[in-house]
C-alpha positions in Angstrom: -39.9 -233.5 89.5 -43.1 -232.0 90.9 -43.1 -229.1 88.9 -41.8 -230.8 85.7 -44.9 -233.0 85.9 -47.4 -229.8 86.3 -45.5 -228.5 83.1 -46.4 -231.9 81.3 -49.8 -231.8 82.1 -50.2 -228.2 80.9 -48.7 -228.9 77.7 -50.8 -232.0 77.3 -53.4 -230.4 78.0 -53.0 -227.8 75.0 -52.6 -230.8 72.5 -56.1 -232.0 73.2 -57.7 -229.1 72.4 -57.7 -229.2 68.4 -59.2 -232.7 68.8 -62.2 -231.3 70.3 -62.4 -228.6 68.1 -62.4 -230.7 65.3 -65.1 -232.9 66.7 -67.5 -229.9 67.9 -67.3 -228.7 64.3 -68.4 -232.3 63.7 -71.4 -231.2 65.4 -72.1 -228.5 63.3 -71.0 -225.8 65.9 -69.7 -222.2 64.8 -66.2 -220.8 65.1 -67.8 -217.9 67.5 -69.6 -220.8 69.3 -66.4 -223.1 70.2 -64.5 -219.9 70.8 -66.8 -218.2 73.1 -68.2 -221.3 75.3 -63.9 -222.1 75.7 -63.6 -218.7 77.3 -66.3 -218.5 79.0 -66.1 -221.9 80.9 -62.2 -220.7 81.4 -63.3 -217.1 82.8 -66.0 -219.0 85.6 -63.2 -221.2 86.5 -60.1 -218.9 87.0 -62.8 -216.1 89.0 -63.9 -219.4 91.0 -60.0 -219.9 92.1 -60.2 -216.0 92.9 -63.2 -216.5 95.1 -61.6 -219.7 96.8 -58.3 -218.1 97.6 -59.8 -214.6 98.8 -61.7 -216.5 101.2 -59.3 -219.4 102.4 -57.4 -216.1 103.2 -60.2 -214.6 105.1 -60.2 -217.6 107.1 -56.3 -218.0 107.8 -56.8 -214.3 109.8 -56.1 -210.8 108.5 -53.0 -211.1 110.5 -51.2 -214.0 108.2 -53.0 -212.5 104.6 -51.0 -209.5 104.8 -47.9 -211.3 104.6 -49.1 -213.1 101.8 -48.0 -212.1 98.5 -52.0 -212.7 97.3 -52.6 -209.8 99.4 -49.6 -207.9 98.0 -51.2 -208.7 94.9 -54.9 -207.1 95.1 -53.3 -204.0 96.9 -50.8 -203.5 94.3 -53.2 -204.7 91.1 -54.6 -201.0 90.2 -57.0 -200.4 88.0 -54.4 -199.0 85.0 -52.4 -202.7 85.7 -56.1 -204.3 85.4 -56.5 -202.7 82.0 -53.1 -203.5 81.2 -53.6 -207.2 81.5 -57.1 -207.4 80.2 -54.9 -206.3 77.1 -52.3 -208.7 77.5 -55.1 -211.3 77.2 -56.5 -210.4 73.8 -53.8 -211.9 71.8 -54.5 -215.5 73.4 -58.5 -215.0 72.0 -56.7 -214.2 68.9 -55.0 -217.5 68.6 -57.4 -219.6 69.5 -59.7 -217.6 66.6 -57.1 -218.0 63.8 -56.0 -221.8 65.1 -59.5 -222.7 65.2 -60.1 -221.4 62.0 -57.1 -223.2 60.3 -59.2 -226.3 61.1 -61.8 -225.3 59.2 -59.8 -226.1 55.8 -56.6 -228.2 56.9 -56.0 -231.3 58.7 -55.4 -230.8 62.6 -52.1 -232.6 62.4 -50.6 -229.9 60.0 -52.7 -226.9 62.0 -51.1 -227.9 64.9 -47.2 -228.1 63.3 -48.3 -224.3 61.6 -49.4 -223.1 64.7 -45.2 -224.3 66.6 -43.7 -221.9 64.1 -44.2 -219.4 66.8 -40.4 -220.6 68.0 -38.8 -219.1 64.8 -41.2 -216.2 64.7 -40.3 -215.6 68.5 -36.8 -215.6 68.0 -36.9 -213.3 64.9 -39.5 -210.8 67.3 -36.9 -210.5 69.9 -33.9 -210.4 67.4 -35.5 -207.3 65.6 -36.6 -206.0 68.5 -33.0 -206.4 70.5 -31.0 -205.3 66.9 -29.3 -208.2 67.8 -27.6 -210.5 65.4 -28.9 -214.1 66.3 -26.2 -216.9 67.9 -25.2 -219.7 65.2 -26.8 -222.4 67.8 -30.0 -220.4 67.0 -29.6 -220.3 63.3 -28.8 -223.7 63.2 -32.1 -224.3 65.8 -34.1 -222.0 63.0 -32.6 -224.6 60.3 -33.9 -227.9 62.2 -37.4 -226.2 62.8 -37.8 -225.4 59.1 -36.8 -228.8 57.5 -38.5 -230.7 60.6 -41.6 -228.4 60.1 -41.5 -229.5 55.7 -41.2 -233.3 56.6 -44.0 -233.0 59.1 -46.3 -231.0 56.8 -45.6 -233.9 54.7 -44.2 -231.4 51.7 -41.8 -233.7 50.5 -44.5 -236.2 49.9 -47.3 -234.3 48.6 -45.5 -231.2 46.8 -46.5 -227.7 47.5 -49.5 -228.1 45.9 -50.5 -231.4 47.0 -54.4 -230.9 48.0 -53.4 -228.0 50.6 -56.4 -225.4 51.5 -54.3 -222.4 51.3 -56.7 -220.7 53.5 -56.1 -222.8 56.2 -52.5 -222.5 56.1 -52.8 -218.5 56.4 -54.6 -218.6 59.5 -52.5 -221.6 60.4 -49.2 -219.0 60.4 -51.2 -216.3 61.5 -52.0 -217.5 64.9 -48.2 -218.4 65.5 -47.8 -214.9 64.8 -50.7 -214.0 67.2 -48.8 -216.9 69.7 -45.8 -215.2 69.4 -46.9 -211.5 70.4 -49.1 -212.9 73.0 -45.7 -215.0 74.8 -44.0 -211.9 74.4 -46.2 -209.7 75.7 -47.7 -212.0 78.7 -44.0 -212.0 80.2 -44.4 -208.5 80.9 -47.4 -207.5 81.3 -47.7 -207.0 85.2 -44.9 -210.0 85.5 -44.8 -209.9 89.7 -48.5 -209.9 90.0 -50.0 -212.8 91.4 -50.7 -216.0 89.0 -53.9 -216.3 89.8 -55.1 -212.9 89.9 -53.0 -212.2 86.7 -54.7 -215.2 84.9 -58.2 -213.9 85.7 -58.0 -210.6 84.4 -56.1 -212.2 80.8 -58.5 -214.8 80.2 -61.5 -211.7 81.0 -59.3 -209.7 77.9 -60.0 -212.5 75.6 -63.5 -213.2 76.7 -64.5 -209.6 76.3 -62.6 -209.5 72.9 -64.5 -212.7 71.6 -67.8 -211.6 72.4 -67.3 -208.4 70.8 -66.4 -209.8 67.4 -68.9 -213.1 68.0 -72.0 -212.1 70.1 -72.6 -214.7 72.8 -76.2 -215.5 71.1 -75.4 -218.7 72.0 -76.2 -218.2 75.6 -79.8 -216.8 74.7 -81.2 -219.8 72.1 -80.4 -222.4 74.5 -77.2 -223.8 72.0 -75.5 -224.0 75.0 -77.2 -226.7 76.8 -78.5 -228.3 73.6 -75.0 -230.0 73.3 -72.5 -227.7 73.4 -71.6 -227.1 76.7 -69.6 -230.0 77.3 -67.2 -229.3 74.2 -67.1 -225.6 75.6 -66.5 -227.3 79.2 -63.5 -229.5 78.2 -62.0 -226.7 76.1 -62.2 -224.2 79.0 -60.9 -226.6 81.3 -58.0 -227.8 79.4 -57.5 -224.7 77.2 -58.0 -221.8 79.1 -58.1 -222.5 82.5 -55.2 -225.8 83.8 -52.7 -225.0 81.2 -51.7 -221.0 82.3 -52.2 -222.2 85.9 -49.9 -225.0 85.6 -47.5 -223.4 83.5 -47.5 -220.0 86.2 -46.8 -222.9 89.2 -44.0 -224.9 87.1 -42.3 -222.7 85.4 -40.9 -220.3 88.1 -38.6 -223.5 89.9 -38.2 -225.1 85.8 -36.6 -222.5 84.0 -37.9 -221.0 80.6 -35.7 -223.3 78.9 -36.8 -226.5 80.5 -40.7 -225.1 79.7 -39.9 -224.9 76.2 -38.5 -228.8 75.9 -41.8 -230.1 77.9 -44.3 -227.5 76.6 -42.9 -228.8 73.0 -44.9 -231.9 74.3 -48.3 -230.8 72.9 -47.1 -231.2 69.0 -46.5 -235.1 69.4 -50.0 -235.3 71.5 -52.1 -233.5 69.0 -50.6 -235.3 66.2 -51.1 -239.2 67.9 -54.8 -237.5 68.8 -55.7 -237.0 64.9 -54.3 -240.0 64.0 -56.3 -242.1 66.8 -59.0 -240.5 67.4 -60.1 -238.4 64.3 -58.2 -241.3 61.5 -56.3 -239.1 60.1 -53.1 -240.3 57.8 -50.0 -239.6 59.8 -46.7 -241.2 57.7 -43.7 -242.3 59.1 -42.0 -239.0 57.2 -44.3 -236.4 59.0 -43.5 -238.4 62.5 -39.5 -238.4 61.7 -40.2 -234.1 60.8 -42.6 -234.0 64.3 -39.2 -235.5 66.2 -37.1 -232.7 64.4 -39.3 -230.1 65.3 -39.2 -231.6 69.2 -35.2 -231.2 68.8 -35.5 -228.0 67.4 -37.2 -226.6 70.4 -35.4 -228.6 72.6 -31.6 -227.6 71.2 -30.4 -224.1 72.6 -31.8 -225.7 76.5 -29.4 -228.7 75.5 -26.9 -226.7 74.4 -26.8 -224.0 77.5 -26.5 -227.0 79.8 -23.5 -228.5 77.4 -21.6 -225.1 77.6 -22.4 -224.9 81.6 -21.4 -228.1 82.2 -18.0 -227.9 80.0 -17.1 -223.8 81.6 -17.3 -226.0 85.3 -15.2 -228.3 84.4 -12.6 -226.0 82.9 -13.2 -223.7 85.9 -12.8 -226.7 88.1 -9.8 -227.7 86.5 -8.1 -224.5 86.6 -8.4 -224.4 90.8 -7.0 -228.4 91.1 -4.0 -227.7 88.9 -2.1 -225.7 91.0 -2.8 -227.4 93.9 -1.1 -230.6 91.9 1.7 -228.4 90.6 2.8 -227.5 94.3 2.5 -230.6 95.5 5.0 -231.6 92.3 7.3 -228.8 93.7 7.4 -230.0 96.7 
């Protein structure tokens, strides 16, 4: 239950984040601005939990730190797995840039459905990489996520043309591309390396990207502590920093398949978020399509345990019948 909880936090977490976007922007801050101050704030945090955890191993004796696997870690984290990581973290920077974007023309409830259609785009990553033909449960998963994804976009009642910022839903789809690449490629990129040490060197990948493509002039012209660091704070914190932590903790003893059903948990949160807190119109359609997209995500988990549960009992079944028959016989 532990571990489910940490998983639910995470995922919370991530549905807060577009709310503070939208409200920084409110404040007349810049994409490079939001962006950068997030990662930032996230890359002091994660190197603090470095710095804390070197030394609290320090302290416990040389002895006991080399049978940790934290000291496994930094022995076996070269400098060619370093570079392979900071990598693996440029996607995430990616994201955020294109998600945050998205917000720039389009309501944060439908950014936030645009950027969950990473769990079709996944599926058809893997199935083109594997040359595998997909399972029907999938198809029909794929189905669910499409119609749920219309009704909570509200197509049905605006039309395709109804007042839509087509800009904003290009960069809405492209970061679920960018999400998609980035899940697939941060599951095995350095996989047994330490979480901690792992999430450091990612979150430096995106940082360095970011401020390549948006020059931290922010940290020069005093922007920062004019009113932007606490919106760069909370964004770090709960965007770049708890979530990946969280999620590296929980999802080891979860599964990947209970992680999906509770990490599906941000959708609902962000959308209740722009309804309360930023007034946007939410209908009762685009809630009923938000609920489909949840059982989208949530169906191949639920339907893994169903066929587990049924093989047991026919297994089970099988060894108790014989038993019965001899007992008949005798």
């Amino acid at each position: 239950m532990k571990n489910k909880l940490l998983l639910l936090l995470g995922a919370i977490s991530y549905g807060v984040l577009s709310t503070i976007v939208t409200k920084a922007y409110g404040q007349g801050y810049s994409l490079g601005e939001v962006v950068g101050s997030q990662l930032l704030t996230g890359f002091v945090l994660i190197w603090l939990l470095v710095l804390v955890v070197k030394l609290r191993e320090k302290r416990l004796g040389s002895r006991a730190a080399s049978n940790t696997a934290v000291q496994r870690t930094a022995e076996a984290l070269t400098w060619k797995k370093r570079l392979i990581l900071l990598a693996a973290g440029a996607p995430t920077a990616v994201t955020g840039l294109l998600y945050y974007q998205s917000l720039h023309y389009i309501e944060n409830s439908l950014a936030i459905v645009l950027l969950f259609q990473f769990t079709w785009m996944g599926v058809l990553i893997q199935t083109m990489i594997q040359r595998k033909r997909p399972q029907k449960i999938v198809m029909f998963t794929l189905l669910v996520l499409f119609v749920g994804t219309l009704l909570a976009a509200g197509v049905f009642e605006r039309g395709m043309d109804g007042g839509y910022d087509w800009r904003g839903i290009v960069f809405g789809l492209l970061a679920a591309v960018s999400y998609s690449l980035f899940v697939l490629l941060s599951g095995k990129a350095v996989p047994n390396a330490n979480p901690v040490y792992r999430s450091g060197w990612m979150i430096s990948g995106g940082m360095v990207l970011v401020f390549i493509l948006f020059p931290p002039t922010f940290l020069f012209d005093g922007t920062l502590f004019s009113g932007l660091l606490p919106y760069g704070f909370f964004l770090g914190l709960l965007g770049a920093f708890l979530p990946p932590l969280l999620f590296a903790i929980s999802v080891p003893h979860t599964g990947e398949g209970m992680a999906a059903i509770l990490g599906a948990s941000e959708l609902p949160v962000a959308v209740m978020l722009s309804s309360v807190v930023l007034h946007e119109h939410v209908s009762l359609i685009q809630w009923f399509g938000v609920l489909l997209v949840l059982l989208g995500v949530a169906l191949p988990e639920l339907f893994r345990r169903w066929h587990d549960r049924n093989k047991k009992m026919k297994k089970e079944d099988t060894t108790s019948r014989p038993a019965s028959e001899a007992g008949l016989a005798r």
